[in-house]
C-alpha positions in Angstrom: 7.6 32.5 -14.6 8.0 30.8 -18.3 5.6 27.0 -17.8 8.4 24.1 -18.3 7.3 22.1 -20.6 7.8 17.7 -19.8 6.1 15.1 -21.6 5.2 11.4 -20.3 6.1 8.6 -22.8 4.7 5.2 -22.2 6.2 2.1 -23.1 3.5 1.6 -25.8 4.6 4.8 -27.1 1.9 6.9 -26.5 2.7 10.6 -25.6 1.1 12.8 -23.1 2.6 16.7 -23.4 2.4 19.2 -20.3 4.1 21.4 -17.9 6.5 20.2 -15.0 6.0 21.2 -11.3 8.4 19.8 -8.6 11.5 18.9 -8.8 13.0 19.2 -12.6 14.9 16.0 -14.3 13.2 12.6 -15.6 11.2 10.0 -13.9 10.5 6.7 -14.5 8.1 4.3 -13.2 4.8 2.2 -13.7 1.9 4.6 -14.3 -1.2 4.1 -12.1 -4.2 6.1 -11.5 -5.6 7.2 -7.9 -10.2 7.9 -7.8 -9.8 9.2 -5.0 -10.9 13.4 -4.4 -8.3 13.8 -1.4 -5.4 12.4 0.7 -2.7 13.3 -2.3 0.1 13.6 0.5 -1.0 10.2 2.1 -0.7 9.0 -1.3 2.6 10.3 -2.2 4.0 9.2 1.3 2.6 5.8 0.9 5.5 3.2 0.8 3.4 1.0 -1.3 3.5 3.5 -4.0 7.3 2.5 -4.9 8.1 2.3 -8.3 4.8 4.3 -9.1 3.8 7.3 -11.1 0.5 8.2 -9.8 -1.8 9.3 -11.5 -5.1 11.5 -9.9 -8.3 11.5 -11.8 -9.6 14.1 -9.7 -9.1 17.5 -12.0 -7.5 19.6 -9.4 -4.8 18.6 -6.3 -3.0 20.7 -4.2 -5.6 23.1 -3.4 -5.2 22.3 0.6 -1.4 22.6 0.8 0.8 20.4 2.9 0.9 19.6 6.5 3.7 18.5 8.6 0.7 15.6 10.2 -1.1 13.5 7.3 2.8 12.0 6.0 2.4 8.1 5.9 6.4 7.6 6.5 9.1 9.9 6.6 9.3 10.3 2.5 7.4 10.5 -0.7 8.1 7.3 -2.5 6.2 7.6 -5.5 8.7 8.0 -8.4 6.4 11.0 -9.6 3.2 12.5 -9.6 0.7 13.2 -12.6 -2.4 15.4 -12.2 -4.8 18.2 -14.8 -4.3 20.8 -12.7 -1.9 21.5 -9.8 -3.0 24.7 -7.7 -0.4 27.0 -7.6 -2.2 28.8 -4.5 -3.4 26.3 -1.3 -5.5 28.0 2.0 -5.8 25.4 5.0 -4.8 26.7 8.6 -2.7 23.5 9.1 -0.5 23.9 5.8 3.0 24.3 6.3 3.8 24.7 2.4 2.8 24.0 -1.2 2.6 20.7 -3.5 4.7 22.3 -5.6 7.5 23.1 -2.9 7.2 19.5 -1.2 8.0 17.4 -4.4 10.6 20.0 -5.2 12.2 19.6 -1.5 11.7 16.1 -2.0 13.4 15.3 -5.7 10.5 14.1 -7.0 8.9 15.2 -10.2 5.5 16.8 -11.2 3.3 16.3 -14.5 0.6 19.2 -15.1 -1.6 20.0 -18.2 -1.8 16.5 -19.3 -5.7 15.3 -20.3 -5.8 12.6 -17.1 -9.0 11.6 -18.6 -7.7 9.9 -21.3 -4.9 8.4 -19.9 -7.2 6.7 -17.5 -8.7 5.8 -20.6 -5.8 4.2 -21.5 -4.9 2.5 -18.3 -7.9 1.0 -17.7 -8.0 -0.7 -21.7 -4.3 -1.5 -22.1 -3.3 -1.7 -18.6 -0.9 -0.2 -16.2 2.3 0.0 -18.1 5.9 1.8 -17.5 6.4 5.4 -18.5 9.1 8.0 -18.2 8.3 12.0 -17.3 11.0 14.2 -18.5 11.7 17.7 -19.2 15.1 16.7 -21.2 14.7 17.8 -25.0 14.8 14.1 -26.2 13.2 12.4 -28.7 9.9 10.2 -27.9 11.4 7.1 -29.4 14.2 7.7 -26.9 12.5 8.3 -24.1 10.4 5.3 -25.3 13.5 3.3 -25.2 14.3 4.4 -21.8 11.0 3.3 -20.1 11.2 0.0 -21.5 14.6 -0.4 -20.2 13.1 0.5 -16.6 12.4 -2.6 -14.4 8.9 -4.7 -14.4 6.7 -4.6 -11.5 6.3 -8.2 -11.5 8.6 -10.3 -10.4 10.5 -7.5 -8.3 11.0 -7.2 -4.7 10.6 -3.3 -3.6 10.0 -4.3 0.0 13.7 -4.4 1.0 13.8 -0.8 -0.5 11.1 0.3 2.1 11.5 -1.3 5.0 12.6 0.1 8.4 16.5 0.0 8.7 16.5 -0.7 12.5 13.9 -2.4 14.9 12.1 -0.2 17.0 9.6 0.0 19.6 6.2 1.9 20.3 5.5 2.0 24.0 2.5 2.2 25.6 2.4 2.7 29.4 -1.0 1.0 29.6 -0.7 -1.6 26.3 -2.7 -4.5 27.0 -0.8 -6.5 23.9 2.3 -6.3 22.8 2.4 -6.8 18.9 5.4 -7.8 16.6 4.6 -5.7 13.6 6.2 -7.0 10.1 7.2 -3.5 8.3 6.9 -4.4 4.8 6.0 -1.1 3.9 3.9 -0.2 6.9 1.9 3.3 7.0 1.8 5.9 10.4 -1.5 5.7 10.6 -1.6 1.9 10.8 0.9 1.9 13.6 -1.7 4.8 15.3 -4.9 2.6 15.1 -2.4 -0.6 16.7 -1.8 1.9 19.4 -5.4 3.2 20.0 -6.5 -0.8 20.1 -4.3 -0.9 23.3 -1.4 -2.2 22.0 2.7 -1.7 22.4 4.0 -2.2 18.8 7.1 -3.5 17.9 7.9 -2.9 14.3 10.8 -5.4 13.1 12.8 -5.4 9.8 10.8 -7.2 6.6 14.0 -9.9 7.2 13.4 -11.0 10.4 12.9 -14.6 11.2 10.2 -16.4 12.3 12.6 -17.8 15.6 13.5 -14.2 16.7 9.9 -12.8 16.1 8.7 -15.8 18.6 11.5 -14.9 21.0 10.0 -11.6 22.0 7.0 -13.3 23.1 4.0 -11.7 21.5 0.6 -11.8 21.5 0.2 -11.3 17.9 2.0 -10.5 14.5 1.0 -8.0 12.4 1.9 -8.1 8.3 1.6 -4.8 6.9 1.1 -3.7 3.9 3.7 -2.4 1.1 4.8 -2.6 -2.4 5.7 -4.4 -5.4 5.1 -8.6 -6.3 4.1 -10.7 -3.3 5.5 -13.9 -4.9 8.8 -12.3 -5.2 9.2 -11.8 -1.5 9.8 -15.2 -0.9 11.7 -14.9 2.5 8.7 -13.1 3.8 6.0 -16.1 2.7 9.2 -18.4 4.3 8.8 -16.3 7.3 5.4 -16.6 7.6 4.4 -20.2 7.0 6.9 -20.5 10.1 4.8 -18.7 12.2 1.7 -20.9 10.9 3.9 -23.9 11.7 4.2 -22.3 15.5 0.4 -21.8 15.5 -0.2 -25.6 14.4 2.3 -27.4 16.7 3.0 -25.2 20.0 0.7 -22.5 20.4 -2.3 -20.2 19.1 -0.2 -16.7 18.0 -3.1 -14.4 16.1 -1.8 -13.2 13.2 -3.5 -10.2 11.1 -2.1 -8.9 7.3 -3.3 -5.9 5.4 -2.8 -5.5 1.8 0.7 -7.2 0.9 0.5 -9.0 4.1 -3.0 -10.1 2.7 -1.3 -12.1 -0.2 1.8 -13.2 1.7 -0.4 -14.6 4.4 -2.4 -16.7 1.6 0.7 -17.4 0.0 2.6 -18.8 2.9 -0.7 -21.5 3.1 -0.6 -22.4 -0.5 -2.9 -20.0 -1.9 -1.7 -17.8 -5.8 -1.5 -14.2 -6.6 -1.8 -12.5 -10.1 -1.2 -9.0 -11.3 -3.8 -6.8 -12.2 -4.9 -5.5 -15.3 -4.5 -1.9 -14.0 -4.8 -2.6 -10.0 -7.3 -0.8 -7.3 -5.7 2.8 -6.5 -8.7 4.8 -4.4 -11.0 5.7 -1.6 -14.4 4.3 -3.2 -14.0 0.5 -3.4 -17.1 -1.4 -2.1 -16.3 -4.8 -0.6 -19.3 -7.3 1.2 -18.5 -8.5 4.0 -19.2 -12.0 3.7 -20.5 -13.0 6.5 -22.3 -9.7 7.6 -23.4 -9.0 4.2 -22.6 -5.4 4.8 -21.1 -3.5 2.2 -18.0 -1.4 3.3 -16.5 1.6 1.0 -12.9 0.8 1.2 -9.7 2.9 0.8 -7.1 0.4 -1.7 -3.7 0.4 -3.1 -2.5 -3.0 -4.7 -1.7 -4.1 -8.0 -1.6 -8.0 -7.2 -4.8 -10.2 -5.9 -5.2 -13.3 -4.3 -6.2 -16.1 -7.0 -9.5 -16.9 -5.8 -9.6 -20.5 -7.4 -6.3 -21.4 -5.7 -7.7 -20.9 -1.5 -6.8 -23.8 0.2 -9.6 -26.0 2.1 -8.5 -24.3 5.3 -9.1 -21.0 4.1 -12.2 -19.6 4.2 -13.0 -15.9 2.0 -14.9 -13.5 4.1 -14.7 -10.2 2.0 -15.4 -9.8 -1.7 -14.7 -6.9 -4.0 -17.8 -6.0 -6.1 -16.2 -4.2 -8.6 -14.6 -7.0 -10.2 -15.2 -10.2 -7.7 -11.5 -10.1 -6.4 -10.7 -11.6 -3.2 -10.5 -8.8 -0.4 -10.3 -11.1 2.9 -9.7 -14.5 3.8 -9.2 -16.3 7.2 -7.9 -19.7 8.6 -10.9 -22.2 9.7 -9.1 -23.1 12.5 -6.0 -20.7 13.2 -6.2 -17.4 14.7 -4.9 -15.9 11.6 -6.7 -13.1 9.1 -6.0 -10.6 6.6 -7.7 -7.9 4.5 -7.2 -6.3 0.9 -8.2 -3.3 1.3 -6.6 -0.4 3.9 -9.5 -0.4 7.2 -6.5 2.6 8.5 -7.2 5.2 5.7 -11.0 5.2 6.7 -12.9 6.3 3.5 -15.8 5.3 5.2 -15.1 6.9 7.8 -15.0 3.9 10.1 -16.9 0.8 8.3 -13.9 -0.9 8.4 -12.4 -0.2 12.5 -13.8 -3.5 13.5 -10.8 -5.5 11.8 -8.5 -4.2 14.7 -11.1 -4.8 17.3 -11.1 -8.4 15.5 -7.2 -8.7 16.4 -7.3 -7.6 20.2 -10.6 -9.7 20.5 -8.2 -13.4 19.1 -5.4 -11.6 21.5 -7.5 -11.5 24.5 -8.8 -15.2 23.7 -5.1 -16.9 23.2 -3.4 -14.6 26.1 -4.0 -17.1 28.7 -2.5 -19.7 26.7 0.9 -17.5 25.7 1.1 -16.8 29.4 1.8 -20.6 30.3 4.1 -21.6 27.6 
């Protein structure tokens, strides 16, 4: 069969020619790079990757196939996916089909041929920027055109695009917690460590309120992770410093974020974010924790930080990125309430990172007595 030939177009103009694989059309989307080697279908299925392109740096993907096990939600959301080389054959005994065949199934596009190297390159000098993939015989400076016209990551709200469209509940015959989960965005395999730590998770619409989260009486709320700008989920933050209110005035309620429920936590008490010059896309980010002085390798996917100048007083930083000194944890000095940057679920390490939910049951099993009498 005769290659197709695409071509990405950046919004700087720059042009990166190569062969399509997937599903056949036009793409657009802000162009991102992934470091890390494997875990290209976790990627594609992450919700956070919304509005993406991703990029791998890795020279070769797809060599493994797909499974019908390692999705992260029921869909690929990443607008399309760029790689070097896409292997057209893939050998695992769990692999139910090809790369190739799942985007094409899926109506997302493929980029191959391109030199990823020096579009990381790129990336990493000029930052992350919008971009359009087509196999349409149009000019650049059209195409150009066309990816400038596509919407900003900053300043939009993609978490009402991902979110759950019904309430629903994850029993556990022997759940020793029962934890209203926050699905901005949320991943399987978070909702799978919940349930290992014991708990019965109830995973509730991004648009909740805080008044009927407190009504179904949980021991804890979880804020999961997702994509697009924090600060422009504002009824989230709204939603959450109502649940901080609760903790202040009638009763402890542990409350534990992950990636975009890291920065909407620290926004709801007062704290900034700020978009990243390119953001952390990978499975090979050391953070120290803080207080340990142990150095995790951490799994990441965000494009916004927390503005470490801007913690409040009552905040106190307990993990720090040492790539580039970003804030990767914080935690209330008084409140049961802590969040994390970086994805402990996705287990790069493998398990450096497992304590965090063991941190959550442990501020459950303290303020249980006290939920009990209220």
């Amino acid at each position: 069969m005769q290659p197709i030939r695409a071509k990405l177009v950046l919004e700087n103009g720059s042009v990166y020619r190569g062969t399509a694989f997937g599903h056949l059309g036009e793409a657009t989307g802000e162009v991102v790079f992934n470091t890390s080697m494997t875990g290209y279908q976790e990627i594609l299925t992450d919700p956070s990757y919304a509005g993406q392109m991703v990029m791998m740096t890795y020279p070769l993907i797809g060599n493994y196939g797909i499974n019908p096990t390692d999705n992260e939600s029921g869909k690929i959301w990443a607008s399309a996916f760029i790689v070097h080389e896409v292997s057209r054959i893939h050998s695992n005994f769990e692999a139910s089909q090809s790369l190739d065949s799942l985007l094409r199934d899926s109506g997302a596009m493929g980029l191959a041929g391109i030199d990823t190297r020096r579009l990381v390159r790129e990336i990493r000098e000029k930052g992350a920027m919008r971009g359009i993939i087509s196999v349409l015989d149009e000019s650049d400076e059209k195409l150009r055109e066309k990816a400038l016209q596509s919407p900003e990551m900053s300043g939009r709200d993609l978490v009402k695009t991902v979110t759950v469209a019904e309430n629903y509940t994850l029993e556990r015959e022997d759940a020793r917690y029962h934890v209203a989960a926050i699905d901005f965005g949320i991943k399987t395999n978070i909702l799978r460590m919940l349930r290992q730590a014991g708990c019965k998770v109830t995973v509730l619409k991004a648009g909740t309120s805080a008044e009927e989260i407190i009504a179904l009486n949980p021991d804890g709320v979880f804020l999961s992770n997702g994509p697009g700008d924090p600060s422009a989920v504002g009824y989230a933050t709204e939603t959450i410093k109502k649940l901080v209110d609760y903790n202040r005035s009638t009763a402890p309620l542990p409350i534990f974020g992950i990636c975009l429920g890291h920065q909407l936590l620290s926004l709801a008490f007062g704290a900034e974010t700020y978009k990243l010059k390119f953001g952390h896309h990978g499975g090979n980010h050391p953070v120290k924790n803080l207080k340990s002085s142990q150095i995790e390798i951490t799994s990441q996917n965000h494009g916004f930080a927390v503005t470490m100048e801007s913690l409040p007083e009552e905040l106190e930083m307990t993990h720090l990125n040492l790539y580039d000194n970003t804030v990767e944890g914080i935690k209330h000095k008084q409140l049961p309430c802590f969040s994390v940057q970086y994805h402990p679920e996705a287990a790069p390490g493998p398990h450096d990172s497992n304590y965090l939910f063991e941190e959550f049951t442990s501020l459950m099993d303290l303020t249980q007595p006290i939920l009990l009498k209220r």
